[in-house]
LORO-628448 format. One record per residue (C-alpha): residue number from 1; residue in one letter; y, x, z. Coordinates in Angstrom, 2 decimals. Example, Ala and Ser with C-alpha at 12.3 -4.5 7.8 and 13.67 -1.06 7.14 Angstrom:
BEGIN
SITE   pos   code         Y         X         Z
SITE     1      A     -4.50     12.30      7.80
SITE     2      S     -1.06     13.67      7.14
//
This chain:
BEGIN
SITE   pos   code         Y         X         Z
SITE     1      X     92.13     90.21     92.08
SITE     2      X     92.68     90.96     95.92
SITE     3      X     95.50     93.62     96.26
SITE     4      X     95.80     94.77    100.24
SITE     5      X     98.77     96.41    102.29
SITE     6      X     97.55     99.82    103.62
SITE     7      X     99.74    100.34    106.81
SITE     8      X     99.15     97.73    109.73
SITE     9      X     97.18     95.94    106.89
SITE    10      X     93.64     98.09    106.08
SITE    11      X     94.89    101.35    108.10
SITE    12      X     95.18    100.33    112.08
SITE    13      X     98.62    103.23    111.84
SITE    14      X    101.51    101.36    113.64
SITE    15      X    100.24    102.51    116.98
SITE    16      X    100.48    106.15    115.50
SITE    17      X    104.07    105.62    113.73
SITE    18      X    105.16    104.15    117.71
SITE    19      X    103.77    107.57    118.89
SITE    20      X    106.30    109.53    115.48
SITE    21      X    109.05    107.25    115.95
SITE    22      X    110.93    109.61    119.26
SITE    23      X    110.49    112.90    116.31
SITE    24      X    112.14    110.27    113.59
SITE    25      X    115.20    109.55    115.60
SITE    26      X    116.23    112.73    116.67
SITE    27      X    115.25    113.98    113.51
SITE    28      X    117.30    111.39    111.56
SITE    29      X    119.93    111.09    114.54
SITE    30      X    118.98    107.55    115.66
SITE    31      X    119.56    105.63    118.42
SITE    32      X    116.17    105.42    120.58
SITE    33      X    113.84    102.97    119.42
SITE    34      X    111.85    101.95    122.16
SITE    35      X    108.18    100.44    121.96
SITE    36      X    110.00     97.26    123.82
SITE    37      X    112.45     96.82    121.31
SITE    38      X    110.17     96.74    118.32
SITE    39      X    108.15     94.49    120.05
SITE    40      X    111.01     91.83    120.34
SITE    41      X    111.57     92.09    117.01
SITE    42      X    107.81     91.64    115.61
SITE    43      X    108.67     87.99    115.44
SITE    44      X    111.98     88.39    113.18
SITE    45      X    112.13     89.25    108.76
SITE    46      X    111.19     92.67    108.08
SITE    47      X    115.05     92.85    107.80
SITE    48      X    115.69     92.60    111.02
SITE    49      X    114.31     95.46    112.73
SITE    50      X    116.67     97.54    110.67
SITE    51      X    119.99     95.87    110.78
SITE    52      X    119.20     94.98    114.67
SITE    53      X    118.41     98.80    115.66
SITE    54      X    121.01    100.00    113.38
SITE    55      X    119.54    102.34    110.89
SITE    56      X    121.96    103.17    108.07
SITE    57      X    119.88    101.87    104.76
SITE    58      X    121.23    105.62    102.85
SITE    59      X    118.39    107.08    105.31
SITE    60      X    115.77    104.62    104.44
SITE    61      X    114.30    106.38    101.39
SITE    62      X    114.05    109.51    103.84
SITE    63      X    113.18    108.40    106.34
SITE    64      X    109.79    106.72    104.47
SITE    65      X    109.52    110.68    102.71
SITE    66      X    109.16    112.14    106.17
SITE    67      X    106.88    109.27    107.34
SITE    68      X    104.72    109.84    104.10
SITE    69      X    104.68    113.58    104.88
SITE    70      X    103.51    113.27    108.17
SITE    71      X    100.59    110.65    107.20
SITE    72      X     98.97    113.04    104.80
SITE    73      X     99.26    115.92    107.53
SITE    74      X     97.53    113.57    109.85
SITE    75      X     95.48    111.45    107.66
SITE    76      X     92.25    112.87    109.46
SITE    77      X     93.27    111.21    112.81
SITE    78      X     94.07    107.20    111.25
SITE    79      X     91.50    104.95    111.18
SITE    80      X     90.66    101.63    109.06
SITE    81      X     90.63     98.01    110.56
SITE    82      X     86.80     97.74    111.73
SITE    83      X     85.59     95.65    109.10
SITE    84      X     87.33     96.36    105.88
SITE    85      X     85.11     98.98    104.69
SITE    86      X     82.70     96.27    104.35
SITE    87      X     85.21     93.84    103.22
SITE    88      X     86.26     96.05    100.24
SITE    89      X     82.78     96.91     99.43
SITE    90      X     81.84     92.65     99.53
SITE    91      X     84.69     92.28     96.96
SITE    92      X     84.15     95.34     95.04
SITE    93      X     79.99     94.11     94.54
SITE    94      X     81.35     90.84     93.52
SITE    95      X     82.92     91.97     90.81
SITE    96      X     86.83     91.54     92.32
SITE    97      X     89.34     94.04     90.97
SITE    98      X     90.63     95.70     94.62
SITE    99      X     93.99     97.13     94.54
SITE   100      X     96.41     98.71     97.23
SITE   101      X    100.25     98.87     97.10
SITE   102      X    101.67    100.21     99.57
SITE   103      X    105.19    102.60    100.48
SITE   104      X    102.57    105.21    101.71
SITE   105      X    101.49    108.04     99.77
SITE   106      X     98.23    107.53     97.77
SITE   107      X     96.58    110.79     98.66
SITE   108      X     97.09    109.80    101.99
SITE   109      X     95.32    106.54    101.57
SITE   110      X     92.80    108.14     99.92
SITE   111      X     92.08    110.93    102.64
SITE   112      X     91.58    107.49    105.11
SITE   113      X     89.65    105.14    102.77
SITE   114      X     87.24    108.39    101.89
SITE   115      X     85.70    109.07     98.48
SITE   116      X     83.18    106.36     98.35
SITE   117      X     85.43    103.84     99.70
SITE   118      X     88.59    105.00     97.69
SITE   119      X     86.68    104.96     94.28
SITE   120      X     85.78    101.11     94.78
SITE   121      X     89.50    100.88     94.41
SITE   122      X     90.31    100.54     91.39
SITE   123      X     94.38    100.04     90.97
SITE   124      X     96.92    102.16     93.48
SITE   125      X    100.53    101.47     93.44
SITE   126      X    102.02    104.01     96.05
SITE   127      X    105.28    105.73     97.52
SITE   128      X    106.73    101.75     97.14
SITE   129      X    110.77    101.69     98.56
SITE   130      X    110.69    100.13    101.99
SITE   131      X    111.96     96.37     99.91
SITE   132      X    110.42     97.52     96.34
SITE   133      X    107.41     96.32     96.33
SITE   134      X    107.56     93.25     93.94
SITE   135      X    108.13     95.92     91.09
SITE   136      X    105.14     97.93     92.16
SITE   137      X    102.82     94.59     92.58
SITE   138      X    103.80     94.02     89.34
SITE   139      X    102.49     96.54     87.75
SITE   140      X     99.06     96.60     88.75
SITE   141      X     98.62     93.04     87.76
SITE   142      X     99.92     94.33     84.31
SITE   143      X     97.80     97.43     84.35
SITE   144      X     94.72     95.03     85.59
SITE   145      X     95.39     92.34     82.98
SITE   146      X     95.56     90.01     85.39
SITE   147      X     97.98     86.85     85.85
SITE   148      X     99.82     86.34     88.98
SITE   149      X     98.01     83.18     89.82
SITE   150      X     95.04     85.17     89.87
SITE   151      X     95.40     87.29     92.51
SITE   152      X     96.47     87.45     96.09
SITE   153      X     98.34     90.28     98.29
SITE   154      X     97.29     90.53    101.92
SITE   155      X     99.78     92.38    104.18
SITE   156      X    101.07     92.37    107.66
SITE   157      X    105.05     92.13    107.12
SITE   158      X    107.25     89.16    106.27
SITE   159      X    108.41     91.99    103.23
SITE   160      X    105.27     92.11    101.81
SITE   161      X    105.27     87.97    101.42
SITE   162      X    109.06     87.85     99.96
SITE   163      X    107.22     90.72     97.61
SITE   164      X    104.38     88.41     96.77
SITE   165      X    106.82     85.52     96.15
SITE   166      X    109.23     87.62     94.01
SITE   167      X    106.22     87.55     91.46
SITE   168      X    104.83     84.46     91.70
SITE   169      X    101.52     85.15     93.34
SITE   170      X     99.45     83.97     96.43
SITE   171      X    100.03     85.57     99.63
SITE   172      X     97.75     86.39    103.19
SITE   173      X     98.51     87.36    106.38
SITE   174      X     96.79     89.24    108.58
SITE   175      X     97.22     88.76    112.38
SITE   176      X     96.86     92.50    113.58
SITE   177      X     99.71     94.05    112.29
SITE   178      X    103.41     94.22    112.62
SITE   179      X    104.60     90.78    111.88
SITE   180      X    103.67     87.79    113.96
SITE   181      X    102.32     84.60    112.77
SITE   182      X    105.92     82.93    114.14
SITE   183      X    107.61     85.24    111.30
SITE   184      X    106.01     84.18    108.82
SITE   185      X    105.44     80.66    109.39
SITE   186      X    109.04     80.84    109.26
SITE   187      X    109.40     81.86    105.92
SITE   188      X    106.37     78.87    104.84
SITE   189      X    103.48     81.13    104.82
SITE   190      X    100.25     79.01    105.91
SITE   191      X     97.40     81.81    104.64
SITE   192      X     97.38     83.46    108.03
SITE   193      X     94.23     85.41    109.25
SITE   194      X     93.75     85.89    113.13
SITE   195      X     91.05     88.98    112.17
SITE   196      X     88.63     90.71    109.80
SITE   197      X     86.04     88.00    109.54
SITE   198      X     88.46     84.94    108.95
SITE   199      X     89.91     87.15    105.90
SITE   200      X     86.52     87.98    104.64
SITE   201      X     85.19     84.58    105.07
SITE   202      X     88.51     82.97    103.42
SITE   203      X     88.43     85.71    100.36
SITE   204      X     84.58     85.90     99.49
SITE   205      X     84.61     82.14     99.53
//
């Protein structure tokens, strides 16, 4: 079983949360996050970026609602990694079970992936809290019937590994999106994946 990230993982959206993130912090009454600072802090723990640009972790859970909000009202303008359409389709002719967990809303995902693409998905875990996603991976591998060491989550932040680790199954990381490969080769992940092809080649092998 392959279950994928959506955000930064299958969904190329961090360039359009940069563009949200000046409405989030006067919305939420934050200090300005610039593009420069979350850049310095691509190499650090998921963690980090919150202690270090001092977001209060009450506002967390709403800050994600009003992120979710906005990504179904502008789910026509994201776009999917080139490549993983075909990716998902190679596993989902092979016979793989494809599932997505992500803390983004599912009929967001959905309006992204499409219809055709969306229904060769076959287990969604969504609305996950911004460190909750061990509890939401596993469930879909109980839902699939599937053991841990069966299956692998591919994601782009160092909190999607420590998620993968909490329940004991493989983990991949992809090069193009928010974490860098110095963050997570500090943590001991080795299954890193400069682009599309080196996943595809690495998962349909």
């Amino acid at each position: 079983m392959v279950i994928f990230d959506f955000d930064g993982t299958l969904a190329d959206t961090i360039p359009w949360l940069m563009e949200l993130m000046p409405e989030i912090c006067r919305r939420f009454n934050l200090n300005e996050i610039s593009r420069e600072t979350v850049q310095a802090l691509r190499s650090d723990p998921s963690p980090e970026l919150v202690r270090k640009v001092g977001i209060p972790l009450w506002k967390l859970p709403l800050i994600a609602w009003h992120i979710r909000q906005r990504s179904k009202a502008n789910a026509a303008s994201l776009t999917l990694f080139p490549g993983m359409v075909g990716l998902i389709s190679k596993l989902h002719a092979r016979g793989a079970k494809v599932g997505i967990v992500s803390s983004n809303d599912e009929e967001a995902i959905a309006r992204v992936l499409g219809p055709e693409l969306a229904a060769k998905v076959s287990y969604y875990e969504c609305r996950a809290s911004i460190f909750g996603k061990s509890h939401r991976l596993a469930r879909v591998l109980k839902r699939a019937g599937v053991k841990a060491s069966e299956a692998i989550y591919i994601g782009d932040e160092t909190r999607d590994a420590e998620a993968a680790r909490a329940v004991g199954m493989d983990f991949g990381a992809v090069g193009w999106g928010y974490s860098t490969q110095v963050a997570f080769s500090q943590m001991g992940v080795t299954a890193f994946y400069s682009c599309v092809e080196e996943l595809e080649a690495a998962l349909l092998e």
